[in-house]
C-alpha positions in Angstrom: 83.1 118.9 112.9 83.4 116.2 110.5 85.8 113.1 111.3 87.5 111.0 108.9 88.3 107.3 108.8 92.1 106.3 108.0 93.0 103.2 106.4 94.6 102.3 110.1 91.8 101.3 112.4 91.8 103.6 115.3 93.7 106.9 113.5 90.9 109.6 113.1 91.5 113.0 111.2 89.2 115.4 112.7 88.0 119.0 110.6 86.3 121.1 113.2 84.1 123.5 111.8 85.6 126.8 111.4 83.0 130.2 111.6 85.1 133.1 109.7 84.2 136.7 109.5 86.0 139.9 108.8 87.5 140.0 111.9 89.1 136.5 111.3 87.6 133.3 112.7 86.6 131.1 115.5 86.3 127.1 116.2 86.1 124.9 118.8 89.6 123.0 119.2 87.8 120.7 121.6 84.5 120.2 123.1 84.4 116.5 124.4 80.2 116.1 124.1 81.3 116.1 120.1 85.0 114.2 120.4 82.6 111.0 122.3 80.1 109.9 119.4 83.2 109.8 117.1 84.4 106.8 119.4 87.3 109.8 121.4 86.0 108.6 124.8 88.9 109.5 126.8 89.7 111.8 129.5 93.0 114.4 128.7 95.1 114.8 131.6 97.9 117.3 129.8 98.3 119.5 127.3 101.8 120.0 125.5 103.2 122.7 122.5 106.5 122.2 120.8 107.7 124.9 118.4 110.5 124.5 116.2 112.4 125.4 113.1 111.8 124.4 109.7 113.4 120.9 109.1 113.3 119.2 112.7 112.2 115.7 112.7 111.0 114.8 116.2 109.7 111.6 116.9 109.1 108.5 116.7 108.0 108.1 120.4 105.2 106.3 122.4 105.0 105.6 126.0 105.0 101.9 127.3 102.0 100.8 129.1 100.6 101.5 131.6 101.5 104.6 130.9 100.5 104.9 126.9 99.4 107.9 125.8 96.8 108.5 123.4 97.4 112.0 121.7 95.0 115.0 120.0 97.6 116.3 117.6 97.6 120.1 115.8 99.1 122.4 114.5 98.6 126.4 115.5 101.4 128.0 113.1 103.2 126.7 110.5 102.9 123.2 109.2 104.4 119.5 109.8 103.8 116.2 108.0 102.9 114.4 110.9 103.2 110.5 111.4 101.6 107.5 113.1 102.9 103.6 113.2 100.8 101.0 113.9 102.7 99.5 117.2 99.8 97.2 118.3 100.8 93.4 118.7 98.4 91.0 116.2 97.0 94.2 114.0 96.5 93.6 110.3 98.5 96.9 110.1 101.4 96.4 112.4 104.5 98.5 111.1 102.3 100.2 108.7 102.2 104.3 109.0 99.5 106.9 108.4 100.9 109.9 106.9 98.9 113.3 107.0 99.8 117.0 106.6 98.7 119.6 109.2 98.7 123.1 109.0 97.4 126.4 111.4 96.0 127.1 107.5 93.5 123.5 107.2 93.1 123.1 110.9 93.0 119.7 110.9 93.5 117.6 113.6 94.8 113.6 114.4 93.7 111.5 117.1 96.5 108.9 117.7 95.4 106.5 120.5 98.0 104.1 122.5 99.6 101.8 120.5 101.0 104.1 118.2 104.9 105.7 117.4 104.2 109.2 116.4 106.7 111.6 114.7 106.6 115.0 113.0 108.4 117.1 110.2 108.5 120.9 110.2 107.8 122.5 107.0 108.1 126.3 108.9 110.1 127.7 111.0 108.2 128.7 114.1 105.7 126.2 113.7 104.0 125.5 117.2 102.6 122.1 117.3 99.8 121.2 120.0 98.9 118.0 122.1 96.4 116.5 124.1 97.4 113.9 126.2 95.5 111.0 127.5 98.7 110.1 130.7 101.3 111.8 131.9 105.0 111.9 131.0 106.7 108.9 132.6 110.4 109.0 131.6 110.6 105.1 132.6 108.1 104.5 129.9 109.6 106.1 127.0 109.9 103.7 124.1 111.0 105.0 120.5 111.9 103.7 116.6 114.6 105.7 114.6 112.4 108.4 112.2 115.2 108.4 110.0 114.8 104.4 109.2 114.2 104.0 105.5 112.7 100.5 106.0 110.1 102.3 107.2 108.7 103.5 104.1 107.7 106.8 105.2 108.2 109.3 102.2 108.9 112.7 104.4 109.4 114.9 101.0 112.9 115.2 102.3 116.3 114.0 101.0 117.8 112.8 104.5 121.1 114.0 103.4 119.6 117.5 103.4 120.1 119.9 107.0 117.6 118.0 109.1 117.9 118.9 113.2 117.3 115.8 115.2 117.5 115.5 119.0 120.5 113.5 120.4 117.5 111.0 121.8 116.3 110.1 118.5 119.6 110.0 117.0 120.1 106.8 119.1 116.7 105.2 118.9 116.4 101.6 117.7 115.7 100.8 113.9 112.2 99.6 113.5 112.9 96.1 112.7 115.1 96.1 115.9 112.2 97.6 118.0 110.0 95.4 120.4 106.3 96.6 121.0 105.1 96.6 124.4 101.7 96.6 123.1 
């Protein structure tokens, strides 16, 4: 697999090596001997899948410690532009995001450890998006910024005046510059 530095210390994009044939293909989504010497040291405890319809914005959540959750992000049909904000107290990139399209097509993967909002866009209908977890859910914990803030500087590729399908949650999250990081 070959891993990729962002400009975010701590965000990794990971391209596992894919062996194709003419009976389609085969990877490894995870094997942790090879996820360790590119610094992923932890231990997942879950494993979550979302699917939804083109033009749902979910996000941006993060869990409060102690229950942070670092996340292995993908994507197993259809696509997202998927979404990371520096949340970490003293960083040179506080407030700054990391912006990355993944597909079931490039296979690419995001490693998102604690101290991080995360949010994705569909692109698809159907697309099923996949997570490792690092901690289990902890309702309590839950801590959030509004997606939809344009202070954020996040370009989706959508005009938010267009059909996009939030949740009633992240209707009502805080905007970003009202938001207080636990971390």
């Amino acid at each position: 697999m070959n891993v990729t530095t962002t400009p975010i210390e701590g965000l990794l994009i990971i391209e596992p090596r894919v062996f194709p044939d003419d009976r389609g293909y085969f990877y490894e989504s995870y094997n942790k001997q090879k996820y360790v010497p590119a610094g992923i040291t932890v231990d997942f405890v879950q494993d979550n899948e979302s699917s939804s319809s083109k033009g749902t914005l979910r996000g941006l959540h993060a869990q409060a410690p102690p229950f942070g959750q670092g996340k292995l992000v993908r994507v197993t049909q259809g696509s997202v532009i998927d979404v990371a904000i520096d949340i970490r107290k003293g960083s040179p990139t506080y407030g700054q995001h990391f912006k990355i399209k993944l597909s079931a097509e490039n296979k690419l993967q995001f490693w998102i450890p604690e101290g991080f909002l995360h949010g994705f866009y569909t692109l698809e209908d159907d697309t099923v998006f996949t997570y490792k977890i690092t901690n289990f859910y902890d309702k309590v914990s839950e801590i959030g910024a509004k997606i939809t803030d344009e202070a954020l500087g996040i370009d989706w590729g959508v005009d938010f005046g267009d059909d996009i399908k939030l949740s009633p949650k992240d209707e009502v999250l805080p905007d970003f510059k009202d938001f207080v990081s636990p971390f």
